[in-house]
BAZAMAR-474978 format. One record per residue (C-alpha): residue in one letter; x, y, z. Coordinates in pm, 1 decimal. Layout:
N
aa; east; north; up
a; X; Y; Z
...
//
This chain:
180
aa; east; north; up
x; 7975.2; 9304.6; 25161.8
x; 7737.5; 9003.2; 25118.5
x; 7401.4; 9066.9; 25138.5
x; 7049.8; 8828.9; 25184.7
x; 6750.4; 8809.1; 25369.0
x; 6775.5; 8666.2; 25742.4
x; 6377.3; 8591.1; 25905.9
x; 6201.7; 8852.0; 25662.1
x; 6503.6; 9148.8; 25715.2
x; 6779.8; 9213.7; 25434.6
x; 7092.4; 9211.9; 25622.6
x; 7437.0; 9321.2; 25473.2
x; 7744.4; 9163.7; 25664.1
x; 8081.5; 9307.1; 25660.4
x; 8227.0; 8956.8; 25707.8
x; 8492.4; 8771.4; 25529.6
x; 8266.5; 8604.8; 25244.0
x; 8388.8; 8276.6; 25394.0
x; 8267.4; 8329.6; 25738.2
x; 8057.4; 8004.7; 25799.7
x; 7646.0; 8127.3; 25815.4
x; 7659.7; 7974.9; 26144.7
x; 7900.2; 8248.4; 26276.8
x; 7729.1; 8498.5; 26103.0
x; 7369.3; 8458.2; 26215.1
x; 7526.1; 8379.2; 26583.6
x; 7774.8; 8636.2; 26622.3
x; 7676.9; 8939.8; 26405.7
x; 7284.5; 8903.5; 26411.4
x; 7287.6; 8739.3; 26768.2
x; 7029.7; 8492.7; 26646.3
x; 7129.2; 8209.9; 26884.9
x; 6878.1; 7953.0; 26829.5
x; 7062.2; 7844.4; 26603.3
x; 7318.8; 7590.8; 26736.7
x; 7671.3; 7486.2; 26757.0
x; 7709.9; 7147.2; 26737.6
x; 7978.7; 6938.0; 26511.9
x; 8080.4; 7208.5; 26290.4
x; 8133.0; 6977.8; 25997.4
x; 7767.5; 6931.0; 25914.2
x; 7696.7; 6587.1; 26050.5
x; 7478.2; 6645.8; 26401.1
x; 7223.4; 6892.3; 26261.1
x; 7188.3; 7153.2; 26549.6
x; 7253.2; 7465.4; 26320.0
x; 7024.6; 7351.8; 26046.7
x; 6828.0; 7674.7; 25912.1
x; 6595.9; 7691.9; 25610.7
x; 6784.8; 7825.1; 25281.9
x; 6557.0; 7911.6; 24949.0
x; 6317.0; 7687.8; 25161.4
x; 6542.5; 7358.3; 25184.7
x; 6760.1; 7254.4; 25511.3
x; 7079.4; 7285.1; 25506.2
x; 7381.7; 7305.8; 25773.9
x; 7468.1; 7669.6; 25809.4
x; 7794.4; 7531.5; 25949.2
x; 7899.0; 7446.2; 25595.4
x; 7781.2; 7705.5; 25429.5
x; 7966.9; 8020.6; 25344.4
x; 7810.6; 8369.2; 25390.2
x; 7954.6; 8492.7; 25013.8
x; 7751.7; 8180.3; 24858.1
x; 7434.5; 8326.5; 24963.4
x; 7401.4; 8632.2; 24787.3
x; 7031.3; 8723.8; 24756.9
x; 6924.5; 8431.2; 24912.7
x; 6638.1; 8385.2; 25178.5
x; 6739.7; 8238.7; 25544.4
x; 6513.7; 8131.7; 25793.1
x; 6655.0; 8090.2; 26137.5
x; 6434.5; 7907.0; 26458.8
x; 6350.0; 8281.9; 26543.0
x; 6198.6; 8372.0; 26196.5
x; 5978.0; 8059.3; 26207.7
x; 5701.9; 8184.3; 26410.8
x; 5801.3; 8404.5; 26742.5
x; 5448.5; 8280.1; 26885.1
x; 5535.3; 7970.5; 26926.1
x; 5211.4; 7880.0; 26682.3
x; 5412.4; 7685.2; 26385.6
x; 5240.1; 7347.7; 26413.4
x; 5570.1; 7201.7; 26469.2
x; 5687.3; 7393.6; 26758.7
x; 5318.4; 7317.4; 26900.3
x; 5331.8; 6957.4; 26853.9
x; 5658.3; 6926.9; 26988.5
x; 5553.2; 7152.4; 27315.4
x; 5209.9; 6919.4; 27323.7
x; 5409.0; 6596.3; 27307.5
x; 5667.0; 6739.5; 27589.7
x; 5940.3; 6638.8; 27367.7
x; 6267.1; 6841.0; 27467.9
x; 6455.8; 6758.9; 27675.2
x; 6790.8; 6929.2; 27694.7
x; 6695.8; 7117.6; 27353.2
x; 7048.1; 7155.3; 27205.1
x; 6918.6; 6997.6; 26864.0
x; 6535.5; 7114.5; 26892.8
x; 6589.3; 7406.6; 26648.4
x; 6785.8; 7228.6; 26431.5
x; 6536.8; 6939.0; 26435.4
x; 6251.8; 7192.0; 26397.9
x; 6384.3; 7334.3; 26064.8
x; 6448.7; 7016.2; 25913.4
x; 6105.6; 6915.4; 26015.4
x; 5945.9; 7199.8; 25858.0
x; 6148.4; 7194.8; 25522.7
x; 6042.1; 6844.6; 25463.6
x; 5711.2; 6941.2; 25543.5
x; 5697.0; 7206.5; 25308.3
x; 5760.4; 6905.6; 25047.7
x; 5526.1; 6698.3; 25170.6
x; 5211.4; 6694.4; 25363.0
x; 5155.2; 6377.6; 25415.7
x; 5460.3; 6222.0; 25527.4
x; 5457.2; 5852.0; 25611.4
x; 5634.9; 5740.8; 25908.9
x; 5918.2; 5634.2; 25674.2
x; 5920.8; 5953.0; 25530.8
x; 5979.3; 6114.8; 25856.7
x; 6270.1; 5894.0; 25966.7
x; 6476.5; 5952.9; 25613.7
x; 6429.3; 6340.2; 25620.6
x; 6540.1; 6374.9; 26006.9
x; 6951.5; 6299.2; 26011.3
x; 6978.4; 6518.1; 26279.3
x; 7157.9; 6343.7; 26604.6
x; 6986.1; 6356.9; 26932.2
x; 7186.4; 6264.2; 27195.0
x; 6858.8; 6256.6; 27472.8
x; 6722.8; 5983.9; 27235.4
x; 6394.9; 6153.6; 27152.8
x; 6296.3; 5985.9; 26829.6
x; 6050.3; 5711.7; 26853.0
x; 5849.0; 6093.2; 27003.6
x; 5985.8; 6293.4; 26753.4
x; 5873.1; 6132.1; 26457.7
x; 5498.1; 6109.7; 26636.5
x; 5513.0; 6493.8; 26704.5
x; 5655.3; 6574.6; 26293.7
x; 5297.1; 6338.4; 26201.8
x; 5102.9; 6497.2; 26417.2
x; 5207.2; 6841.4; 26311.6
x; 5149.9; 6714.8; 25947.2
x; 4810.4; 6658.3; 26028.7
x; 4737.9; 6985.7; 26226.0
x; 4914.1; 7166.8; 25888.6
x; 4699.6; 6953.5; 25655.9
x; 4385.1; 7088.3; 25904.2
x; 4315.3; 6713.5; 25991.1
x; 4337.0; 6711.0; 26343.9
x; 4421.5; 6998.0; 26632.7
x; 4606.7; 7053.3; 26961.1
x; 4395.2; 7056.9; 27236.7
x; 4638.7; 7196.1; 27450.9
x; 4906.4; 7439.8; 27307.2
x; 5065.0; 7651.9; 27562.1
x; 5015.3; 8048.1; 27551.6
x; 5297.7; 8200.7; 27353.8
x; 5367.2; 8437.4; 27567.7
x; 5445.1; 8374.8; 27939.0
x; 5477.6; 8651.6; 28202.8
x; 5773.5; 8571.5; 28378.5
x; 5614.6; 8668.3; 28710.5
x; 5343.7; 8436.6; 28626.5
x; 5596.2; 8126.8; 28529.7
x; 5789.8; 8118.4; 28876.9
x; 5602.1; 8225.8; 29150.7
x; 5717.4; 8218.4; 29516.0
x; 5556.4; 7932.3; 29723.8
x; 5538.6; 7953.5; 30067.2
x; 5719.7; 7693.7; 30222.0
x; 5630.2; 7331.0; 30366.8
x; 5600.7; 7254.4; 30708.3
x; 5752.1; 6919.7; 30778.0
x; 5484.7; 6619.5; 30818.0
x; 5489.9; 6458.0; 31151.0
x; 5387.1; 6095.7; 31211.2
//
């Protein structure tokens, strides 16, 4: 049995010790933010936070991690109030969102290093591939969310973290046709 600390919660998994993380967290905890992507650790979509750094749960084997502290997408803030997830949601950055969670952990590891990134800083840290192209945005939203961390600036519009699903979609009556 290997045992550790998934978003706040001890967990014990009766997996093979060399089941991937990525498997693990998917499969047996059902926490599928985290991504599929390459499965050799060179796209970045199942990055999660380990002992606060990044790293690819894809390479990563569950019997490695013994006492260790994970932090999936879903343990970073289920409010959607992380000031990464709000700048990215301010900047209407996703697009398809395959590597969003992946991009979002790597984001906020590097943040946790430094404060004050510089553009430059930014670039180096993110190695994650986006195939929608989103990173001249991407590395505006990380610097913004440095500076709403650092207390510096603020989002004037973050969206409400929790949406009433007969609130997001409802029924409009339909369109008459406009004659000329």
């Amino acid at each position: 049995m290997t045992r550790f600390t998934v978003n706040n919660q001890p967990v014990q998994y009766a997996l093979d010790p060399t089941t991937p993380l990525l498997f693990a967290l998917r499969d047996a905890s059902n926490l599928t933010g985290t991504k599929y992507g390459c499965g050799s650790g060179d796209c970045g979509a199942c990055t999660v936070d380990i002992d606060g750094r990044a790293v690819r749960s894809c390479t990563v084997q569950i019997g490695t991690l013994e006492g260790s502290f994970v932090t999936t997408i879903e343990g970073l803030s289920r409010d959607r109030n992380h000031p990464l997830q709000q700048a990215f949601l301010a900047a209407n950055l996703v697009q398809c969102g395959y590597c969003i969670p992946g991009v979002v952990m790597t984001a906020q590891a590097m943040l946790r290093t430094n404060r004050n990134p510089s553009e430059d800083d930014v670039r180096r840290s993110l190695t994650n591939l986006c195939r929608c192209g989103i990173y001249p945005r991407l590395v505006d939203a990380v610097l913004q969310a440095a500076a709403v961390a650092r207390g510096d600036e603020t989002l004037e519009a973050t969206p409400p973290p929790n949406i009433d699903p007969t609130e997001a979609a409802k029924e409009v009556p339909a369109l008459s046709p406009t004659r000329r």
